[in-house]
C-alpha positions in Angstrom: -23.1 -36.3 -20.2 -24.3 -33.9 -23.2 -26.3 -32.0 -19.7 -22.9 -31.5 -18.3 -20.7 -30.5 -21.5 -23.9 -28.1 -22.2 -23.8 -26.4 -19.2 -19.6 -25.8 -18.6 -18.9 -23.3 -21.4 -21.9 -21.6 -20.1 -20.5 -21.7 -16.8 -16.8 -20.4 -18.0 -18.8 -17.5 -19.7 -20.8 -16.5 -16.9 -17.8 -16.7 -14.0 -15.9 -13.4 -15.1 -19.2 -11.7 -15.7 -19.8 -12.5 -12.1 -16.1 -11.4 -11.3 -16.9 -8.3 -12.5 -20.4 -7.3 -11.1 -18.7 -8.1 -7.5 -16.0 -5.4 -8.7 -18.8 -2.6 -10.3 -20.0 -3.0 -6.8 -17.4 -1.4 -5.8 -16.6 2.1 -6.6 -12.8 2.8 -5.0 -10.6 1.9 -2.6 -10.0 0.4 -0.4 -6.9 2.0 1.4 -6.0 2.2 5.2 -5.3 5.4 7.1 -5.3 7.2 10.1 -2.6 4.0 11.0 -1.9 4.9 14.7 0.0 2.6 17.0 -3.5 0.1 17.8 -6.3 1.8 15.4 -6.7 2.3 12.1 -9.2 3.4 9.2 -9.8 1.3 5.9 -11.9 3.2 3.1 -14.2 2.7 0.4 -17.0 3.1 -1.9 -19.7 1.1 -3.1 -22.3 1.5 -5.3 -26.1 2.0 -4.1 -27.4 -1.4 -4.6 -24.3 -3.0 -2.1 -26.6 -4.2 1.2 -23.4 -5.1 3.3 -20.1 -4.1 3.6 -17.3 -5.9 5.9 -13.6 -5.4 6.3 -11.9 -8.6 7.2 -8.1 -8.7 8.5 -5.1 -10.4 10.0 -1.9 -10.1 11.3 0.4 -11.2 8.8 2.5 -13.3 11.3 -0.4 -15.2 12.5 -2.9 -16.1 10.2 -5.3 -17.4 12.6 -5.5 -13.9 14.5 -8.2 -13.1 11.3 -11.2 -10.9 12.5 -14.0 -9.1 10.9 -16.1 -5.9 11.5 -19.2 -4.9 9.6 -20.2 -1.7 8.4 -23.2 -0.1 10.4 -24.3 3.1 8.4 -26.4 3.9 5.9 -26.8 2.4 2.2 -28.6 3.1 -1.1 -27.5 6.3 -1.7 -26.4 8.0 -5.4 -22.6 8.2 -3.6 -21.7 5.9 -1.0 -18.0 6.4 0.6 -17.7 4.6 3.7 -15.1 4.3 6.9 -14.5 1.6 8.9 -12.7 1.4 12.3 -10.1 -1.5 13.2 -9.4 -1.4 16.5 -7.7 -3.5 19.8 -4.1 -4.3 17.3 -0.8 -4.5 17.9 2.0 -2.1 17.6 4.5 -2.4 14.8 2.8 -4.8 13.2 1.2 -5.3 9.9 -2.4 -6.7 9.0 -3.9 -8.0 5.8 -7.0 -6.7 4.9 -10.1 -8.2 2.3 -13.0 -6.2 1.1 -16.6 -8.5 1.2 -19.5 -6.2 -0.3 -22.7 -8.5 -0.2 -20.9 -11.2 1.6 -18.9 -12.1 -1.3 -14.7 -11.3 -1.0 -13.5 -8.7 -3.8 -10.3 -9.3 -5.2 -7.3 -7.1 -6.6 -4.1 -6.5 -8.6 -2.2 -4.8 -5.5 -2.1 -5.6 -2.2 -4.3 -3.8 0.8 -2.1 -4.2 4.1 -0.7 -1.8 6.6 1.6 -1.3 9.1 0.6 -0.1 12.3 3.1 2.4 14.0 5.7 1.5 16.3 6.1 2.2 20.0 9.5 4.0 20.3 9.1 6.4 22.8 11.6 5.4 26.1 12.6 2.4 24.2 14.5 3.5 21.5 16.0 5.9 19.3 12.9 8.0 17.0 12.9 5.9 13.5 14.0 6.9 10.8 11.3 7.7 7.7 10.2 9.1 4.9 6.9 10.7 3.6 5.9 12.1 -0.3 3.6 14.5 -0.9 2.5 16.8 -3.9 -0.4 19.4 -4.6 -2.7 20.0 -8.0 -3.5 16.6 -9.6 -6.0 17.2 -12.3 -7.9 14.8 -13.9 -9.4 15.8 -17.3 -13.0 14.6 -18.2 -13.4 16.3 -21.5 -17.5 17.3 -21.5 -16.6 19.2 -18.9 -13.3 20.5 -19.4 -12.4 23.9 -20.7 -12.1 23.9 -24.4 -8.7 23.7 -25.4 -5.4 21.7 -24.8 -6.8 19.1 -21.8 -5.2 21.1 -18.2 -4.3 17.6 -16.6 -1.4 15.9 -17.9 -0.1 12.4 -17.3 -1.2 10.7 -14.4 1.6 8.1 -14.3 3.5 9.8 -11.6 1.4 7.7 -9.5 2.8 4.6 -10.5 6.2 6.3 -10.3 5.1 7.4 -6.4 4.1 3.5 -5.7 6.9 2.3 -6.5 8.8 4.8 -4.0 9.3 3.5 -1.0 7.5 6.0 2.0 5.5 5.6 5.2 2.7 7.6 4.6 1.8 10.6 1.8 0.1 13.8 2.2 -1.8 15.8 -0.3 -1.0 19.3 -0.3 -4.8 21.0 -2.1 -6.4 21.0 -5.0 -6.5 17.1 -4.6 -9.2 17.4 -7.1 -10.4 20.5 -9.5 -14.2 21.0 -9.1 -15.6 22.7 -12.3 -18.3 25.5 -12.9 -20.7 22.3 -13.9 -19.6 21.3 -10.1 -19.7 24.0 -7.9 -23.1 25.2 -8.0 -24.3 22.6 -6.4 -24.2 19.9 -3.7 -24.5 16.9 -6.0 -22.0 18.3 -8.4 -19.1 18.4 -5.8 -19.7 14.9 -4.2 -19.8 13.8 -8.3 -16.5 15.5 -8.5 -15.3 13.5 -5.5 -16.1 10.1 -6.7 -15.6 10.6 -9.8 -11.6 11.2 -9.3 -11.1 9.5 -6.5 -12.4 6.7 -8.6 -10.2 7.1 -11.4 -7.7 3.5 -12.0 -4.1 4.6 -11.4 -4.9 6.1 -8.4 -6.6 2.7 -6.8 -3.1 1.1 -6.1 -1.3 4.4 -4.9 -4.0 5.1 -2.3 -3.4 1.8 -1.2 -0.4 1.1 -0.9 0.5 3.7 2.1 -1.9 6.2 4.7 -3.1 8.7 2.8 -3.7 12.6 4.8 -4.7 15.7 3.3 -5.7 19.7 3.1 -7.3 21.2 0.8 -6.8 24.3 -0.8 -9.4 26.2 -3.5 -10.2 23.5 -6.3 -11.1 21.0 -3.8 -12.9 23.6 -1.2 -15.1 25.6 -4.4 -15.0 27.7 -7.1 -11.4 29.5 -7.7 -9.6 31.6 -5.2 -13.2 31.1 -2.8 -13.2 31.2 0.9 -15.6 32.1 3.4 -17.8 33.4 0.9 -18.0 30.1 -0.5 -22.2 29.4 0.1 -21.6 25.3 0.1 -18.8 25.5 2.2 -20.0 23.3 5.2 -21.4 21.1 2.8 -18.1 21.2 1.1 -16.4 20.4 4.2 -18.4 17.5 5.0 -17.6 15.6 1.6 -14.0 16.2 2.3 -14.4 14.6 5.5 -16.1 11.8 3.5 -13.2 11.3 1.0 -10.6 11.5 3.6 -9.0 9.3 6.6 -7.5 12.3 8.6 -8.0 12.0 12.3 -10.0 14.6 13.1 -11.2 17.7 11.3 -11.3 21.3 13.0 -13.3 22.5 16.0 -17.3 23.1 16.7 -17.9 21.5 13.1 -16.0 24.5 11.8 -12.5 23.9 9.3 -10.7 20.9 8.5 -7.4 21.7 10.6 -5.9 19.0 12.6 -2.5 17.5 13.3 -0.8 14.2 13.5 2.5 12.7 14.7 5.1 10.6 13.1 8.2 9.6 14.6 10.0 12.5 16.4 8.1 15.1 14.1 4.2 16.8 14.7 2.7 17.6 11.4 -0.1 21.1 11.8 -2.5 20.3 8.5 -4.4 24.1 8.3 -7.0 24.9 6.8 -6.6 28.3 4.3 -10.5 28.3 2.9 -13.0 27.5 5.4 -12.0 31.2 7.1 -10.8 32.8 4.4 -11.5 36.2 4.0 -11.0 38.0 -0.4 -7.8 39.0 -1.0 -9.2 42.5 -1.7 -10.6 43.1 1.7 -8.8 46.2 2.8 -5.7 45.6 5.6 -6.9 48.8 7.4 -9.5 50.9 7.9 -8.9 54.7 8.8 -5.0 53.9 9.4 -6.0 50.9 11.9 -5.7 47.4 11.4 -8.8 45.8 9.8 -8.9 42.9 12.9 -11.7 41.3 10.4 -9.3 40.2 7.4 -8.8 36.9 8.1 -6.6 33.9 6.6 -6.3 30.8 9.2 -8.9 32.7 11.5 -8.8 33.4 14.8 -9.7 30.2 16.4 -7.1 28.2 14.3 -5.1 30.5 15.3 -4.8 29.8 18.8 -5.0 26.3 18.2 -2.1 26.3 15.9 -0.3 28.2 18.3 -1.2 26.2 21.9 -0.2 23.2 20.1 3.4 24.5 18.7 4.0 25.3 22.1 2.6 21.7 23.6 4.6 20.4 21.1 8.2 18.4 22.0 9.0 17.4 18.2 12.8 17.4 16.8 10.6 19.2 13.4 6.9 20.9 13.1 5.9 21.1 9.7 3.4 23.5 9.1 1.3 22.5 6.2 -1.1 24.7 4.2 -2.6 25.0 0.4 -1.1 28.2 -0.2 2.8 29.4 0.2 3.5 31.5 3.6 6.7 33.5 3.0 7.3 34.6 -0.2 6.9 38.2 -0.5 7.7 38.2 -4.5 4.4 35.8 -5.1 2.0 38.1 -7.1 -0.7 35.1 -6.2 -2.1 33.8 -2.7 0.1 33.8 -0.3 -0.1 34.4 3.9 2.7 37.1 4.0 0.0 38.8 1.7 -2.8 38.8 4.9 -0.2 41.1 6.9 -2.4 40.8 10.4 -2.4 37.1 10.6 1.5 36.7 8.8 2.9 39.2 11.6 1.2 37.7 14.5 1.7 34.1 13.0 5.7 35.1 12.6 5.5 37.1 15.4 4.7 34.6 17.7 7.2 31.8 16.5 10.2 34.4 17.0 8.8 35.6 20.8 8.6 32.5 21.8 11.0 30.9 20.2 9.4 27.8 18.9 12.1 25.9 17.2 12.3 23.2 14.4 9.4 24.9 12.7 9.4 24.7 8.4 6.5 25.3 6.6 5.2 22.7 3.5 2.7 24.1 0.6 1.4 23.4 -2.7 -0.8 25.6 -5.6 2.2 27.1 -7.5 2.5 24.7 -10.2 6.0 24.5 -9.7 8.3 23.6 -6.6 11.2 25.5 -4.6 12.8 26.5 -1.5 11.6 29.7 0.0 14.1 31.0 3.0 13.2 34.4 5.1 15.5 35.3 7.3 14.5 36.4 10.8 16.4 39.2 13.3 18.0 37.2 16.0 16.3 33.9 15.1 17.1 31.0 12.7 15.8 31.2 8.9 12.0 30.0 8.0 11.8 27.9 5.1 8.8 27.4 2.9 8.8 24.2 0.8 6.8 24.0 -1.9 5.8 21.1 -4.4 3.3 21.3 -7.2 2.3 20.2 -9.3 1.3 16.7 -9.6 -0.8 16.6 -12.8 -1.8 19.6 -13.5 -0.7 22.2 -16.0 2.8 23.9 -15.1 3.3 27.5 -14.0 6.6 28.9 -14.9 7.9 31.5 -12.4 8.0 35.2 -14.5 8.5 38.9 -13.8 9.7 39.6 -10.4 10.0 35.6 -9.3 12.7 34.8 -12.1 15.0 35.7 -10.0 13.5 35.5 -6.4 16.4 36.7 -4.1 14.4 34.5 -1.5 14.2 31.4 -3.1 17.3 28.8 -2.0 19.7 28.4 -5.0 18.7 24.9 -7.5 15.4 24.7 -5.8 13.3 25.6 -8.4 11.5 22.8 -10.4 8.8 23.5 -13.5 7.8 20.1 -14.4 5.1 17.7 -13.1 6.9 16.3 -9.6 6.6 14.8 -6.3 8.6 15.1 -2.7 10.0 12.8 -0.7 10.8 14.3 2.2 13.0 12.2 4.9 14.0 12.4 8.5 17.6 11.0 9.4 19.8 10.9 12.2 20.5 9.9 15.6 19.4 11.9 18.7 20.1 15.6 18.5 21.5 15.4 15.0 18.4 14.7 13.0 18.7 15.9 9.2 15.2 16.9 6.8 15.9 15.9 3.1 13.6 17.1 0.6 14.2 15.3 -3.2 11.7 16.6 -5.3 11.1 13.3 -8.3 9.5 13.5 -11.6 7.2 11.4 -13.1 9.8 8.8 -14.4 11.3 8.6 -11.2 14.2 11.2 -12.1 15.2 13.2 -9.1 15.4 17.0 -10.6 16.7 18.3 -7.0 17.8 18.1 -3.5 17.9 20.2 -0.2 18.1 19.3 3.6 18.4 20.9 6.5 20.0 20.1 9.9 18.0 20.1 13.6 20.5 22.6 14.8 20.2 24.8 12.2 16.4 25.3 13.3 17.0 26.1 16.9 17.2 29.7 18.6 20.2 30.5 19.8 20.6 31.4 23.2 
């Protein structure tokens, strides 16, 4: 007997130590995305001595349906995110998910389930849904912060954004802020990576709907960088890593892609990986300089076979920087003038409609309308920031004759953008919500108010 009362305390000791080496094993995640209709992504990482890794899942109505799939890659290394591919489910539906690093299941404080997307199409009206999104979340790490008040203030809007109900979310840039200890190097910008992604309040956002995302500057390289950028393929792989989105430009060039949801397409662009400096002259000896580029030509074309391919009630454009405002004394598209003309140009000649335009890196949100001959309005929508510091408008912008009246928000916030409506008479809501949950504004816009007149 004294053996066994001996060895129990030692025993109720040791168990949460064990608890918790299962759980250093683990470095983030998980979280599901790419959700489509019968695949779907979960994502993770681990730490380099994890041998195995294995997803294990269900559908929620049948418990018995449980399956597993093992991951195939590569281990060991100093950072260690890592993808895995359910496939063969069932529309509509939604799966619970487990986490087994070293054959041992990992436990945690939120849930990890999804839903998989529903097959509407010639069966029933397109559902009705709701998405947030936000751009600039800083995360201070003080060693390597600038001296001074810390830039990143407090992160609790992502508990406010768990607890608001939305299919999916989309990061709008500068999902994390590389610093001059980070960007000279490889190994400095995947440490910048995990290091966020890894930070606690974001574990139980991530996961609790699909994540997508562009990037803008802080997450591409140093400030304001583009094509100069000398790590930027490397750069574009580790986004690729840290992300779920379902493909990721052309020729292993960009991160553009698109997705759909519902009765609306959503263009994710890329405003780096082409990029050429601001300061690079428009023309050359009174003639366009064809080399100043902002999306590129070959995302160019693709953006604009795929606007016209598309059939969707709304296409929201979505890019780091704002498009349309031509009082913005910072980057902007309308300040590229070959790519803006030929980019608005072509939406008005062909008359592509339902088209609004979604951005982030102001530090502040609003409503930017432009106002087209003979064509409906453009609207820009822009929400920042998340955590980072605010910008307050000045000079020229106080008074932006451009921007839509009680749209403009300078405070940490998030949108929720929703689609309503039955067929033909589909409504866009944008309520932009602060950290406690407070919304500070509204706007919406109607289908037929984004249709060319005949």
């Amino acid at each position: 007997m004294k053996k066994h009362f001996f060895y129990l305390p030692v025993i109720l000791i040791c168990l949460p130590l064990f608890i918790h080496a299962q759980k250093s094993k683990l470095i983030s995640g998980p979280w599901a995305g790419n959700v489509e209709l019968r695949t779907a992504m979960i994502w993770l990482e681990v730490s380099a001595d994890v041998k195995k890794v294995a997803v294990e899942y269900y559908d929620t109505s049948n418990i018995t349906s449980k399956k597993n799939v093992a991951y195939k890659g590569e281990f060991g290394k100093p950072f260690n995110p890592i993808k895995l591919e359910l496939n063969d489910l069932e529309f509509g539906t939604t799966y619970q998910y487990s986490v087994l690093l070293d054959g041992k299941k990992i436990t945690f404080p939120f849930e990890t389930r999804f839903t998989t997307k529903d097959l509407w199409q010639y069966r029933k009206p397109a559902p009705d849904f709701s998405f947030l999104t936000g751009s600039c979340a800083y995360f201070n790490e003080t060693k390597f912060d600038r001296p001074g008040k810390s830039y990143g203030g407090d992160s609790s809007i992502f508990e406010t954004m768990v607890k608001t109900p939305a299919n999916f979310n989309i990061w709008l840039g500068d999902n994390w802020y590389y610093r001059e200890v980070d960007y000279s190097s490889v190994w400095g910008l995947k440490y910048r990576a995990s290091h966020d992604r890894a930070i606690p309040i974001l574990q139980k956002f991530m996961a609790s709907m699909p994540q997508y995302a562009i990037w803008d500057d802080h997450d591409f390289g140093p400030n304001d960088a583009g094509k100069n950028y000398i790590f930027k393929n490397e750069s574009r792989t580790i986004f690729n890593d840290y992300w779920l989105n379902p493909n990721s430009g052309e020729n292993n060039e960009g991160i553009y892609t698109m997705f759909n949801y519902g009765d609306v397409d959503f263009f994710l662009l890329d405003d780096r990986f082409f990029r050429s400096d601001v300061k690079m002259p428009d023309s050359i000896n009174n003639l366009t300089n064809e080399d100043k580029a902002y999306f590129g030509k070959k995302q160019l074309d693709w953006l604009k076979n795929n606007l016209l391919f598309s059939k969707a009630t709304f296409k929201i454009i979505v890019t780091g920087n704002q498009v349309l405002n031509p009082i913005n004394n910072y980057e902007c598209v309308e300040h590229y003038p070959k790519e803006y003309n030929d980019l608005i140009g072509f939406l008005t000649n062909q008359k592509i409609n339902g088209v609004v335009f979604l951005t982030g890196d102001r530090h502040h949100s609003e409503v930017i309308e432009m106002p087209r001959p003979n064509a409906y309005p453009l609207y820009d929508i822009t929400v920042s920031p998340l955590t980072s510091g605010v910008g307050k408008v000045s000079g020229k912008e106080l008074d932006n004759p451009f921007r839509v009246a009680n749209t403009l928000i300078e405070a940490q916030n998030f949108g929720k953008i929703s689609f309503f409506g039955s067929k033909g008479n589909r409504t866009m809501k944008v309520d932009f919500i602060d950290k406690n949950g407070a919304n500070l504004g509204s706007w919406f816009v109607e289908e037929g108010k984004l249709k060319v007149q005949n």
